[in-house]
N, CA, C and O of each residue as an XYZ file, in Angstrom:
936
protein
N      68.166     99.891     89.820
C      69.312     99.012     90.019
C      70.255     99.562     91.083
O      71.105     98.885     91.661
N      70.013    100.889     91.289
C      71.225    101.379     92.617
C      72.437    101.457     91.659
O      72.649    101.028     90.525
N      73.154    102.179     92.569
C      74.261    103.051     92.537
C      75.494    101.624     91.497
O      75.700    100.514     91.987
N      76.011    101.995     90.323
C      76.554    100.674     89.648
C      77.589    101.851     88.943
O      77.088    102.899     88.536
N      79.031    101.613     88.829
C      79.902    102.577     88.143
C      79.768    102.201     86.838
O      78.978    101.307     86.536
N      80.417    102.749     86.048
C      81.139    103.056     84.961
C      82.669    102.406     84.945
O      83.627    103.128     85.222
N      82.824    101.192     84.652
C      84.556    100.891     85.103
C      85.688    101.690     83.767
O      85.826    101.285     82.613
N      86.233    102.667     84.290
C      87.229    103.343     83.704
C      88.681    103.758     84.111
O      88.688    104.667     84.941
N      89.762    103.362     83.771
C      91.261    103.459     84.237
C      91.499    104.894     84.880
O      92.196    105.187     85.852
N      90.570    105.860     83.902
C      90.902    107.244     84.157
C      90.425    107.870     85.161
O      90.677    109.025     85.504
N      89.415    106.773     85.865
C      88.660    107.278     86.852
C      89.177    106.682     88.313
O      88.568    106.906     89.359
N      90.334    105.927     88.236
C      91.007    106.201     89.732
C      92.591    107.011     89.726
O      93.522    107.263     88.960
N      92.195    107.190     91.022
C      92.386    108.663     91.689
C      94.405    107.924     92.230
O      94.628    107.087     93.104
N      95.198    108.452     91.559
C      96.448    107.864     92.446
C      97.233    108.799     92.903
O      97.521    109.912     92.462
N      97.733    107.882     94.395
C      99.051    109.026     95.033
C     100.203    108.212     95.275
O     100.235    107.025     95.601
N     101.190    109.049     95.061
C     102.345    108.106     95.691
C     103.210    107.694     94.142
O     103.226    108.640     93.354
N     103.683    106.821     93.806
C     104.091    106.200     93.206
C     103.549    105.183     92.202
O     104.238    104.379     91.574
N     102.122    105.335     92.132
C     101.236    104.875     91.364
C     101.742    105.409     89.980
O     102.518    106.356     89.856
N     101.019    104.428     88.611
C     101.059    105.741     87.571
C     100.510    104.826     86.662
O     100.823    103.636     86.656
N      99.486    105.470     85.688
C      98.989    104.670     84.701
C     100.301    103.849     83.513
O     101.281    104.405     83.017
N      99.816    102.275     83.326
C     100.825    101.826     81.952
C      99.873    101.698     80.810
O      98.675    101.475     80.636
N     101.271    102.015     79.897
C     100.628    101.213     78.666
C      99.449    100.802     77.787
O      98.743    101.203     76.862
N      99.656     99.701     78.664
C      97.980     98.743     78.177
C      97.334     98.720     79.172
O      97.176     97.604     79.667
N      96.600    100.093     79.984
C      95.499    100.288     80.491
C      95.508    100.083     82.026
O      94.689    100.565     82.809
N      96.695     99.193     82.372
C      97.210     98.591     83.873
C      97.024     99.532     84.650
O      96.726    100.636     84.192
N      97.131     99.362     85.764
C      98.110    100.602     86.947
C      98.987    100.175     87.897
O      98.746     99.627     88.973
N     100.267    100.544     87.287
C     101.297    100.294     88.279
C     101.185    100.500     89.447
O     100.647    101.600     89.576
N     101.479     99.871     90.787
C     101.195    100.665     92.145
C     102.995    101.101     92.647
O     103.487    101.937     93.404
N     103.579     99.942     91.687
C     105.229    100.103     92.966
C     106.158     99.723     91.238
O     106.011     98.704     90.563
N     106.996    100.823     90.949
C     107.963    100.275     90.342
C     109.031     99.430     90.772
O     109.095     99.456     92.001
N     109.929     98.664     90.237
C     110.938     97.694     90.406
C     111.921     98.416     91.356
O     112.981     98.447     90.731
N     112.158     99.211     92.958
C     112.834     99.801     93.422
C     112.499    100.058     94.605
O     111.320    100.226     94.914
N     113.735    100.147     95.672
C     113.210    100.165     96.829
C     112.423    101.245     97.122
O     112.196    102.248     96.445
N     111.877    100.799     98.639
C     111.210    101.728     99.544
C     109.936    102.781     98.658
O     109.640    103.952     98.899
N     109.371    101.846     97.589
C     108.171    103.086     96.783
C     106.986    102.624     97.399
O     107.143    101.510     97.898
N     105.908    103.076     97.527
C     104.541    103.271     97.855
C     103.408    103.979     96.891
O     103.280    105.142     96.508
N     102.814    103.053     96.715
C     101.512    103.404     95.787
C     100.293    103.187     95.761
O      99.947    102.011     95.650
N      99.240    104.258     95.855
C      97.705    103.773     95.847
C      97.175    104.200     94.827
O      97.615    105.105     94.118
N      95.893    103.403     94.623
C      94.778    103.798     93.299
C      93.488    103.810     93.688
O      93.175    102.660     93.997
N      92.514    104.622     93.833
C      91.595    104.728     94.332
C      90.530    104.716     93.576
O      90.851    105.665     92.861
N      89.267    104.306     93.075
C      88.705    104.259     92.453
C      87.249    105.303     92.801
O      86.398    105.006     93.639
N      87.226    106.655     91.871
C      86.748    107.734     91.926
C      85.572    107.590     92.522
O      85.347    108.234     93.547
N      84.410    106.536     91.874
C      82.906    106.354     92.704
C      83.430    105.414     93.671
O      84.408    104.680     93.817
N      82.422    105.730     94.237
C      82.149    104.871     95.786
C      81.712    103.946     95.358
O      81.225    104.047     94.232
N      81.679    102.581     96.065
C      81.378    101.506     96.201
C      79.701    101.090     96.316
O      79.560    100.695     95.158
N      78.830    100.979     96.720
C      77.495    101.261     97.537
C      77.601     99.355     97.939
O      77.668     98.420     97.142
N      77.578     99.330     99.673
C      77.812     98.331    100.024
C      76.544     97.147    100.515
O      76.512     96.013    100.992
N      75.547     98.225    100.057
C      74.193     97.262    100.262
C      73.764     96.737     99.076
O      72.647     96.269     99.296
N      74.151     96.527     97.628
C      74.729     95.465     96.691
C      75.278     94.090     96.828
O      76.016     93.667     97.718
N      74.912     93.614     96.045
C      75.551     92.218     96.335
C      76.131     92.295     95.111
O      75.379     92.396     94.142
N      77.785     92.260     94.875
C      78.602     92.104     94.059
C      79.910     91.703     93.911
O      80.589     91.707     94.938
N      80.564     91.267     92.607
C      81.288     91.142     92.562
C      82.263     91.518     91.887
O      81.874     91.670     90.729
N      83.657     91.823     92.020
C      84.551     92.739     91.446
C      85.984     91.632     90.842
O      86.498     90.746     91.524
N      86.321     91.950     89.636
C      87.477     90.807     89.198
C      88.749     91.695     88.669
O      88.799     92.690     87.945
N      89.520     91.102     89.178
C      90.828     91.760     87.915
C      92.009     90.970     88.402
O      92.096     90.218     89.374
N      93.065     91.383     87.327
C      94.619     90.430     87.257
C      95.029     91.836     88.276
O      94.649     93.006     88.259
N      96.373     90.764     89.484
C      97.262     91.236     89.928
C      98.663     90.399     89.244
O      98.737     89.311     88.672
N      99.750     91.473     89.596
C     100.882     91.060     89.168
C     102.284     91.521     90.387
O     102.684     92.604     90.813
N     102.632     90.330     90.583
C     103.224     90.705     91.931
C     104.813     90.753     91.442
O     105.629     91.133     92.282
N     105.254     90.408     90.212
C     106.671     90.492     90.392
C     107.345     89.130     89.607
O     106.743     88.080     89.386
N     108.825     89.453     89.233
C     109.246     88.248     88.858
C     110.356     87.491     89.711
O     110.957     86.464     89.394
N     110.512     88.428     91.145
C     111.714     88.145     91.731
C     111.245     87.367     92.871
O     110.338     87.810     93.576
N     111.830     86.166     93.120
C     111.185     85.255     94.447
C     111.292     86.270     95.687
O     110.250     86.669     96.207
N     112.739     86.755     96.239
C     112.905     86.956     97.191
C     112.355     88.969     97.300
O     112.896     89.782     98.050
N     111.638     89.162     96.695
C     111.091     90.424     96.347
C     110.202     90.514     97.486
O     109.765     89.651     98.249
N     109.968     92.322     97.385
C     108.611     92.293     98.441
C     108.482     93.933     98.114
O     109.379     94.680     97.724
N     106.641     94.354     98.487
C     106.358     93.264     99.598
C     105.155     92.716     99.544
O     104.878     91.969    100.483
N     104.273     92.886     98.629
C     102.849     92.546     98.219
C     101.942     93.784     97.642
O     102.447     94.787     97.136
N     100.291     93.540     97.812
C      99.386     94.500     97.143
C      98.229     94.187     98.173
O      97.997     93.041     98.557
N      97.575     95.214     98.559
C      96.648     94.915     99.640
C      95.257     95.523     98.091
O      95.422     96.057     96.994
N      94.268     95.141     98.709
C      92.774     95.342     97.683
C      92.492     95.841     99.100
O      93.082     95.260    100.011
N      91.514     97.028     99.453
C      90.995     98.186    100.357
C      89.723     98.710    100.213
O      89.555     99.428     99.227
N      88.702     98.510    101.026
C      87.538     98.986    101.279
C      87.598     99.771    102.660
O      87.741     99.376    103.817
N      87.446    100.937    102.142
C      87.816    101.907    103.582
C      86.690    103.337    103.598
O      86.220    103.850    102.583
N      86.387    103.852    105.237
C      86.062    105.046    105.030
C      86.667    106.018    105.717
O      86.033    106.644    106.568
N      87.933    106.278    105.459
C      89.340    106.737    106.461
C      88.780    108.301    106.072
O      88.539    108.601    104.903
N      88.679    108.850    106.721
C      88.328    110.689    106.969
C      88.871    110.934    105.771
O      88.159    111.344    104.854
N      90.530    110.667    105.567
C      91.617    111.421    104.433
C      90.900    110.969    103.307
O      91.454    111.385    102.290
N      89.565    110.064    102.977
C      89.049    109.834    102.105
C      90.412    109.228    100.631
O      91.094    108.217    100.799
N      90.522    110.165     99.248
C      91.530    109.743     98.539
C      93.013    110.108     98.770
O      94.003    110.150     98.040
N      92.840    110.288     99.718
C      94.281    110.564    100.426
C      94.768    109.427    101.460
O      95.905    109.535    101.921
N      94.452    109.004    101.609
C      94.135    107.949    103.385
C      95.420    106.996    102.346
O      95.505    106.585    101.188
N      96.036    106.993    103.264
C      97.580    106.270    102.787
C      98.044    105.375    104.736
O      97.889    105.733    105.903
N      98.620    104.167    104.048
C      99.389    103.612    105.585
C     100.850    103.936    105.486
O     101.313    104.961    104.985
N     101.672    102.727    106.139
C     103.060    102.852    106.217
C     103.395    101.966    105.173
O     102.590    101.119    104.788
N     104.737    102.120    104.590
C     105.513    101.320    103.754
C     105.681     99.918    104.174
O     105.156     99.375    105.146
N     106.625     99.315    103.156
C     107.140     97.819    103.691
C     106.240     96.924    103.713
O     105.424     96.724    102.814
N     106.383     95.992    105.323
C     105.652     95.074    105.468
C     103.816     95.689    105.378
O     102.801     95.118    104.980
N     104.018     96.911    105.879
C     102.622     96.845    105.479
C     101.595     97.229    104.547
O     100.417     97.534    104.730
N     102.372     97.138    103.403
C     101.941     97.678    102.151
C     101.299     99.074    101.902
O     100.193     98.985    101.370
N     101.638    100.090    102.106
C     101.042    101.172    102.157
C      99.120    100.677    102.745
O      98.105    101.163    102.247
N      99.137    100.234    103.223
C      97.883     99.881    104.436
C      97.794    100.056    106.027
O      97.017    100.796    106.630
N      98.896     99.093    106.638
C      98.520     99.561    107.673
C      99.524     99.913    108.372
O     100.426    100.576    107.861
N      99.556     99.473    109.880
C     100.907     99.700    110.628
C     101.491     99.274    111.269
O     101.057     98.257    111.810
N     103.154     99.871    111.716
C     103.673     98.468    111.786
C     103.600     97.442    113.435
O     103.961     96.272    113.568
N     102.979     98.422    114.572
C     102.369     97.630    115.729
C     101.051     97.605    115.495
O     100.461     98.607    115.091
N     100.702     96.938    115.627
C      98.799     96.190    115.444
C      98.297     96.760    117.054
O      97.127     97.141    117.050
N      98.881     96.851    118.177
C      98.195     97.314    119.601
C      98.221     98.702    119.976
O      97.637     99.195    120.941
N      99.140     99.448    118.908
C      99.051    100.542    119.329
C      98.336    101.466    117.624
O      98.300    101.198    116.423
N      97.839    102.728    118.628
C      97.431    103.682    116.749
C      98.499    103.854    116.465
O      99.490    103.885    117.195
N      98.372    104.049    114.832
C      99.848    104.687    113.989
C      98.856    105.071    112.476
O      97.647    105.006    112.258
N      99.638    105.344    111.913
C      99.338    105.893    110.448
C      99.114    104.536    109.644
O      99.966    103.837    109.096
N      97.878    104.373    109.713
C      97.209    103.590    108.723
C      95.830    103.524    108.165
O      95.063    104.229    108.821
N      95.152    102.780    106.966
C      93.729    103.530    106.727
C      92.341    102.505    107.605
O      91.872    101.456    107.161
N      92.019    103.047    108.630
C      90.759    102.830    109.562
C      89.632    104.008    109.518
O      89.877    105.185    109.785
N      88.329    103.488    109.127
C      87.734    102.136    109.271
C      88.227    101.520    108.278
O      88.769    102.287    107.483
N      88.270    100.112    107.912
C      89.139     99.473    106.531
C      88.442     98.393    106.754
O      87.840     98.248    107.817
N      88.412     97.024    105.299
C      88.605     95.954    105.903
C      89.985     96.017    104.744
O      90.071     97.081    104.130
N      91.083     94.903    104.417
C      91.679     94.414    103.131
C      92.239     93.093    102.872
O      92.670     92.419    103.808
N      92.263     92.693    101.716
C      92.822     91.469    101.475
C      94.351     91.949    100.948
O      94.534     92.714    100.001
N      95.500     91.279    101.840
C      96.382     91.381    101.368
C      96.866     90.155    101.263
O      96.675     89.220    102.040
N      97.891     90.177     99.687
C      98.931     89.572     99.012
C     100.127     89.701     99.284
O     100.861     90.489     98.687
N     100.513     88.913    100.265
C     101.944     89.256    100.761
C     103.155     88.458    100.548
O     103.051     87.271    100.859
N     104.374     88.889    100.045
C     105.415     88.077     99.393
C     106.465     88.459    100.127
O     107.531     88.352     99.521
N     106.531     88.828    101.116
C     107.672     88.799    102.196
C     107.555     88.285    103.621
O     106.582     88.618    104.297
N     108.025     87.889    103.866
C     107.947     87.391    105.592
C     108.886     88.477    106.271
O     110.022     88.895    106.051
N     107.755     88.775    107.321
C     107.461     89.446    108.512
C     107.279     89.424    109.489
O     106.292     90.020    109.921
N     108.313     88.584    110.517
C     107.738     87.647    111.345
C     106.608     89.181    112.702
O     105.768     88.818    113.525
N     106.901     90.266    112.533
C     106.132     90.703    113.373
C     104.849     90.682    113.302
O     104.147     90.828    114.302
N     104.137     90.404    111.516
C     102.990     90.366    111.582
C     102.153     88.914    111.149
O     101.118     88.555    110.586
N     103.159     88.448    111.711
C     102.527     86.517    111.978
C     103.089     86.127    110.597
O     102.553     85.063    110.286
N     103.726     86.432    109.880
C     103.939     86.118    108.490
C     104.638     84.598    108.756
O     105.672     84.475    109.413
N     103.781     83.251    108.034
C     104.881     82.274    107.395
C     106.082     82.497    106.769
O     106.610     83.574    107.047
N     106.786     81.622    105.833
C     108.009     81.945    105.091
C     107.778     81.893    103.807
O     108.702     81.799    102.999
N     106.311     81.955    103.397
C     106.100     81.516    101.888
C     104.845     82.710    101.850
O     104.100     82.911    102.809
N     104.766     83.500    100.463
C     104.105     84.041    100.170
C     102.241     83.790    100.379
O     101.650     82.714    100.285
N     101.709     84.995    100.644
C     100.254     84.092    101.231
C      99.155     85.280    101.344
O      99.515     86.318    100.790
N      98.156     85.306    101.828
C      96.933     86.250    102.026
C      96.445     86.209    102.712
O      96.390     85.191    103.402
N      95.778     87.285    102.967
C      95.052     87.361    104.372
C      94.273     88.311    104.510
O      94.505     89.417    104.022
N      92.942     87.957    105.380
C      91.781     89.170    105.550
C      92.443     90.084    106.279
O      93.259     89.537    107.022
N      92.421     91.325    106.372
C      92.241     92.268    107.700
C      91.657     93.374    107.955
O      91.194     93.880    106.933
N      91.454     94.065    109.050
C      90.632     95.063    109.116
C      91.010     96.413    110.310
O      91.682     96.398    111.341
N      90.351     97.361    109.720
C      90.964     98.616    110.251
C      92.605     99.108    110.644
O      93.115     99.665    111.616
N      93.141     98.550    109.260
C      94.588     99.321    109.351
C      95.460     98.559    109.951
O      96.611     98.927    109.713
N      95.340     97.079    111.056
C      96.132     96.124    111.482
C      96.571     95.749    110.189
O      95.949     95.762    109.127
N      97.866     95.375    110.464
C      98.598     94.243    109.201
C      98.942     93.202    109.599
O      99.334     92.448    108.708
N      98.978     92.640    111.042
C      98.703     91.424    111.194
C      97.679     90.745    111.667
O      96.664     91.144    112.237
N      98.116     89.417    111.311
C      97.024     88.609    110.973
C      97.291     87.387    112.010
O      98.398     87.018    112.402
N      95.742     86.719    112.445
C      96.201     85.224    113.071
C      95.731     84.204    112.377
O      95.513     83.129    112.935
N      95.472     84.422    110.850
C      95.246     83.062    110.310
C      95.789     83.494    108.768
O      95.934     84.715    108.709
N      96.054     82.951    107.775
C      96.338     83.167    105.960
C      95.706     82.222    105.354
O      94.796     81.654    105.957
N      96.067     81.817    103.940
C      96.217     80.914    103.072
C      97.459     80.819    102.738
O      98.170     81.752    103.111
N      97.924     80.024    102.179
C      99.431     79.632    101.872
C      99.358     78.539    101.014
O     100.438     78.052    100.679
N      97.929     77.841    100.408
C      97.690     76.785     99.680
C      98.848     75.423    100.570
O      99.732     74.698    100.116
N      98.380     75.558    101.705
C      99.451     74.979    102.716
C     100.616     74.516    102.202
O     101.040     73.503    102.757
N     101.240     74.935    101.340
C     102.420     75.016    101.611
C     103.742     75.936    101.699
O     103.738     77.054    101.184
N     105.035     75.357    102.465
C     106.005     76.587    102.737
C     106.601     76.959    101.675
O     107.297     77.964    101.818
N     106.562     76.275    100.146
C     106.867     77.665     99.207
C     106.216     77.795     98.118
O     106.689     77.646     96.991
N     104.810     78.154     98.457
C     103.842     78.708     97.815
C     104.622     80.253     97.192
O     105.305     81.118     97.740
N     104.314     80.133     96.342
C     104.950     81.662     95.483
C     104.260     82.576     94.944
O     103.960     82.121     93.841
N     103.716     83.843     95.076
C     103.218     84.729     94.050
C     103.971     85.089     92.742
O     103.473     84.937     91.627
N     105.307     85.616     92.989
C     105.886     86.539     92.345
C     106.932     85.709     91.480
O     108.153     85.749     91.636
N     106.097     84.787     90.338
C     106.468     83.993     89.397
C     106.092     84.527     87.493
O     106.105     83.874     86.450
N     105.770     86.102     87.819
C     106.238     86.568     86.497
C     104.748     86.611     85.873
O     104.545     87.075     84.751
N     103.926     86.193     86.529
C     102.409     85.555     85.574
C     101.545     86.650     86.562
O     101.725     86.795     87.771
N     100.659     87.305     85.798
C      99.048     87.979     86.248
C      98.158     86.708     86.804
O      97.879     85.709     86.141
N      97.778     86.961     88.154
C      97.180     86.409     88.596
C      95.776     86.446     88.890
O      95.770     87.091     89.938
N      94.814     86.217     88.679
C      93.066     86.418     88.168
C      92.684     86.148     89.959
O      92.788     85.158     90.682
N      92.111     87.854     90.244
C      91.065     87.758     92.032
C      89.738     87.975     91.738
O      89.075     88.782     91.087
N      89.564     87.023     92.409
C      87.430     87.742     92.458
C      87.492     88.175     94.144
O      88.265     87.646     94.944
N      86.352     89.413     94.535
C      85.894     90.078     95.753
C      84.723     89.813     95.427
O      84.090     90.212     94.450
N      84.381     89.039     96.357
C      82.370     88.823     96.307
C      81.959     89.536     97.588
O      82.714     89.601     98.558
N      80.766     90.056     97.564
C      80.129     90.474     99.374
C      78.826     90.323     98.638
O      78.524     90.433     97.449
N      78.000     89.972     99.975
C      76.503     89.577    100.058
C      75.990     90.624    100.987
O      76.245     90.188    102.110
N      75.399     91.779    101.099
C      75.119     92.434    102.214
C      74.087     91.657    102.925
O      74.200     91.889    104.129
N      73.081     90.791    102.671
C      72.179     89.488    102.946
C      72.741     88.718    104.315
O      72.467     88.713    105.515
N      73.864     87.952    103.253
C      74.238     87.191    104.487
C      75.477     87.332    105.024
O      76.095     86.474    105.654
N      75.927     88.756    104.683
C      76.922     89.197    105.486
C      78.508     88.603    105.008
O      79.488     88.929    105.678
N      78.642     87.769    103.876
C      79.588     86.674    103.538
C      80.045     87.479    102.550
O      79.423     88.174    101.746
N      81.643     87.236    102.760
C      82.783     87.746    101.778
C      83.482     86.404    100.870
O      83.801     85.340    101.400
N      83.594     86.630     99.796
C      84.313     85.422     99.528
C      85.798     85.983     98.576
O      85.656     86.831     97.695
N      86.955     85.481     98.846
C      88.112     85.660     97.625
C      88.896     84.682     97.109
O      89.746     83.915     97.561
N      88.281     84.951     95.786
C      89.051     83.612     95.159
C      90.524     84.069     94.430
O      90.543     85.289     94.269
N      91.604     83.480     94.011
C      92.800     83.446     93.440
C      93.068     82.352     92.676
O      93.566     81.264     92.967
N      92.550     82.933     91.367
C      93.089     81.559     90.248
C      92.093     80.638     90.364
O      92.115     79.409     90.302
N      91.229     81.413     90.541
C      89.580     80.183     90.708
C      89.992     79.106     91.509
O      89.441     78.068     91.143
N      91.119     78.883     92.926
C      90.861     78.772     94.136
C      90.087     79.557     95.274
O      90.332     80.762     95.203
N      89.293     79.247     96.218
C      88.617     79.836     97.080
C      89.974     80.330     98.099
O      90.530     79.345     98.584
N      90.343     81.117     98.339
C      91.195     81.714     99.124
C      91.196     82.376    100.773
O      92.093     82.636    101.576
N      89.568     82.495    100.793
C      89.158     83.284    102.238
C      87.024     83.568    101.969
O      86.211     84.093    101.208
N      87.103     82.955    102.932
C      85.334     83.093    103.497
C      84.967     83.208    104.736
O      84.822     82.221    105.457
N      84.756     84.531    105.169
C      83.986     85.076    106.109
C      82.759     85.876    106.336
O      82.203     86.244    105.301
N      82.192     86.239    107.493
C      80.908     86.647    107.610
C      81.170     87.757    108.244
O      81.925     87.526    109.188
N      80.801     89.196    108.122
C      80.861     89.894    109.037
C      79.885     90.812    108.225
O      79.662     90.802    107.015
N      79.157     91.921    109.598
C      78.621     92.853    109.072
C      79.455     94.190    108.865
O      79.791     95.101    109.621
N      79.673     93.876    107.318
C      80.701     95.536    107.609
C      79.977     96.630    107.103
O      80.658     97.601    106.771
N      78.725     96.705    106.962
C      78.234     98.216    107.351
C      77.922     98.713    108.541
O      78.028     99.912    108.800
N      77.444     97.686    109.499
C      77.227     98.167    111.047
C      78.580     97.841    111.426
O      79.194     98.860    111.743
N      79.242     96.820    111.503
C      80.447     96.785    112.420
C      81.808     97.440    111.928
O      82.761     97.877    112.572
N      81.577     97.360    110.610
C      83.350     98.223    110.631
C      83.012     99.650    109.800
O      83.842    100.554    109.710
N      81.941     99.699    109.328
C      81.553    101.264    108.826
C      80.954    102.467    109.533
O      81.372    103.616    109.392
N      79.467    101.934    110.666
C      79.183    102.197    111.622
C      78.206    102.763    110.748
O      78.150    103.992    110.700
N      77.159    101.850    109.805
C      76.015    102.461    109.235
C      76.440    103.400    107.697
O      75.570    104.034    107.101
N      77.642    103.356    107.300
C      78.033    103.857    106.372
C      77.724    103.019    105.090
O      77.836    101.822    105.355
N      77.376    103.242    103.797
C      77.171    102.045    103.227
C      77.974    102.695    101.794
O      78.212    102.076    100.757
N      78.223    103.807    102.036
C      78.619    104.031    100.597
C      80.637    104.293    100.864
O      80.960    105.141    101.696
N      81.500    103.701    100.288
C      83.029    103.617    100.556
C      83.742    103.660     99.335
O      83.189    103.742     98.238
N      84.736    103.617     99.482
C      86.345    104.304     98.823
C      86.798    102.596     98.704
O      86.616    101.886     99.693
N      87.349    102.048     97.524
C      87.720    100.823     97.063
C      88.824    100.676     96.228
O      88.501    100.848     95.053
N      90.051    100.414     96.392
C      90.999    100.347     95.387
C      92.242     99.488     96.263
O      91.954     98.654     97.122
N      93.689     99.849     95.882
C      94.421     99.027     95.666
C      96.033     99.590     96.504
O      96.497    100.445     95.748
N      96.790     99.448     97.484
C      98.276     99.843     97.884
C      98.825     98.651     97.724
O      98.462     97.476     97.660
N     100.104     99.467     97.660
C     101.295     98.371     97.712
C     102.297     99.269     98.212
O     102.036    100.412     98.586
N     103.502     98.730     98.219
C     104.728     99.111     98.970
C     106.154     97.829     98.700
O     105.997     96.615     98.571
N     107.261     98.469     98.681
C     108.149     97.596     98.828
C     109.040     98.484     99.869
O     108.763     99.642    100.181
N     110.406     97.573    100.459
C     111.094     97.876    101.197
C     112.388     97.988    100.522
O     112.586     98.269     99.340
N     113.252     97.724    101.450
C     114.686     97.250    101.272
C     114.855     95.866     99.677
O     115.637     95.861     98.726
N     113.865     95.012    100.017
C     113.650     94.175     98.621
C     112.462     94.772     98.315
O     111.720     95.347     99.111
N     112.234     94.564     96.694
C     111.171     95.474     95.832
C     111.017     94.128     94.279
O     111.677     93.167     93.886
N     110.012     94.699     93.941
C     109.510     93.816     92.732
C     108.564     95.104     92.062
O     108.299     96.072     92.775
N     108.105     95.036     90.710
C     107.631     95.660     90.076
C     105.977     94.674     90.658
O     105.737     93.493     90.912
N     105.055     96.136     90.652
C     103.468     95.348     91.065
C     102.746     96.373     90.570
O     102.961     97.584     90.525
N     101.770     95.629     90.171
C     100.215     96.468     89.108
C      99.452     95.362     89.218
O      99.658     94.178     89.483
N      98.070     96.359     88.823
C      96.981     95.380     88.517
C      95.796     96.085     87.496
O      95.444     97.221     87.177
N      95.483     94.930     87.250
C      94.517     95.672     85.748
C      92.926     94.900     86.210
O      92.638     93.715     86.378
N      92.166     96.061     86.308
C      90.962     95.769     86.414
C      90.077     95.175     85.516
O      90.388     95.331     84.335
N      88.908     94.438     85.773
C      88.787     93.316     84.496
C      87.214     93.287     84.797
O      86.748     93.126     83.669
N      86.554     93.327     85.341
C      84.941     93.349     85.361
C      84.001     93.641     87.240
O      84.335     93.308     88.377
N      82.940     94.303     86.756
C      82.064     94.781     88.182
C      81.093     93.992     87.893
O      80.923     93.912     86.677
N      80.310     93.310     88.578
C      78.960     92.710     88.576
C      78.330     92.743     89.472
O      78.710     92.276     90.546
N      77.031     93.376     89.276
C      76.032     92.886     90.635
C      75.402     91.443     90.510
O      75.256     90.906     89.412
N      75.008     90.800     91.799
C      74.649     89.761     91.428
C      73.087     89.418     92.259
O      72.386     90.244     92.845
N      72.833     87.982     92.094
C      71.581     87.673     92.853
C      71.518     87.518     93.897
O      71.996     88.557     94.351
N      71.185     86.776     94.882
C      71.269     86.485     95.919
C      72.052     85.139     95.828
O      73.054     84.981     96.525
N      71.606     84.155     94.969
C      72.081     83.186     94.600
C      73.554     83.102     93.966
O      74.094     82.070     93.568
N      74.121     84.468     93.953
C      74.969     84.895     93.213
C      74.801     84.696     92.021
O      75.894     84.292     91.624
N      74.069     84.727     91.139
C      73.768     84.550     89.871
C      73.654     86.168     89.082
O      72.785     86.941     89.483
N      74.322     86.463     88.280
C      74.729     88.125     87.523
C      73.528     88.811     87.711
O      72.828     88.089     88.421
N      73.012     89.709     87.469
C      72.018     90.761     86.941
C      72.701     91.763     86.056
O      71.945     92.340     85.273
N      73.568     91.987     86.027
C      74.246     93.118     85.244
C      75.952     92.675     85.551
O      76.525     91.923     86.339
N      76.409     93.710     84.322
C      77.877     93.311     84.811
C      78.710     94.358     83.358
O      78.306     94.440     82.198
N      79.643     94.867     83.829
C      80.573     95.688     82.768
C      81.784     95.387     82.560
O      82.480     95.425     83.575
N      82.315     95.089     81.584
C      83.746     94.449     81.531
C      84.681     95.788     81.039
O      84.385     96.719     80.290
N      85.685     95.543     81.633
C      87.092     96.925     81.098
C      87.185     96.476     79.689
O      87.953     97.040     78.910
């Protein structure tokens, strides 16, 4: 069956402002400015699988809060260390997209973003977006087209991460909406033949802040057809 984890809370790796809750969660950003938090999840990924990964995010109860939660597939040298900049770019990436700065590359991530930013193409309404190698902006989102689409309404919100190494296709759904579908080869093009990676979760707030966690909820490999073969629930 190839390389398949063990899904366990105790087994990602956090820096920053992370910290295990309660009921099994992991906080990434308490309710306060300027914190930064990652969670890294101890095994590697193995990206020539076809699978899929689910769990609740929780972005906050404050509208005008920020600043989101990026989900991270990376093979950044600093390995469980590989941290970006604060703020707008969620402990991911950085804050000019044309020039290098401190962020985690090779990468791809889906970020959840609840602040507008106009430097990194941000609308005025909370929204998501693919990106890759440590850029935080973006030239396209979701926004469920409209301008006040909201995350940070107090409620856990249910993501699926699908990849096909086959046909190269990513899919992310939010709330069993389809949210983002693309094709790329990211073991030759953004890994460079790497197939085994580092997978988990940053966030960041600024000047405005919201409390954000997320609780992991099931791994599955699947068919080609996407149809299960195995699967472990938290």
């Amino acid at each position: 069956m190839g390389f398949f984890p063990t899904l366990s809370f105790g087994q990602f790796y956090m820096i920053g402002d992370s910290e295990r809750m309660p009921d099994g969660c992991i906080m990434l950003t308490p309710d306060f400015p300027y914190s930064e938090g990652l969670a890294y999840y101890q095994d590697r990924l193995d990206l020539s699988q076809n699978f899929q990964i689910e769990f609740d995010i929780y972005f906050g109860d404050k509208d005008n809060g920020a600043d989101g939660i990026a989900f991270v597939i990376h093979d950044d040298v600093r390995e469980y260390q590989a941290y970006g900049n604060w703020g707008e770019c969620m402990g991911y990436g950085r804050f000019n997209p044309y020039i290098p700065g401190n962020s985690i590359d090779p990468s791809i991530a889906i970020e959840f973003d609840t602040y507008q930013n106009p430097r990194q193409n941000d609308p005025a309404s909370d929204h998501i977006a693919y990106l890759e190698n440590g850029a935080s902006m973006h030239e396209s989102y979701w926004n469920n087209n409209t301008d006040d689409y909201n995350l940070e309404d107090g409620s856990l919100h249910s993501f699926f991460f699908r990849w096909n190494p086959k046909t190269f296709e990513i899919k992310v759904f939010l709330d069993g909406q389809e949210v983002y579908s693309g094709q790329r080869d990211l073991i030759k093009d953004i890994f460079g033949g790497q197939t085994r990676v580092i997978w988990g979760f940053t966030a960041s707030t600024g000047r405005e802040h919201n409390l954000q966690y997320f609780c992991l909820k099931r791994f599955a490999l699947l068919e080609q057809g996407g149809v299960e073969i195995e699967g472990i629930t938290k």
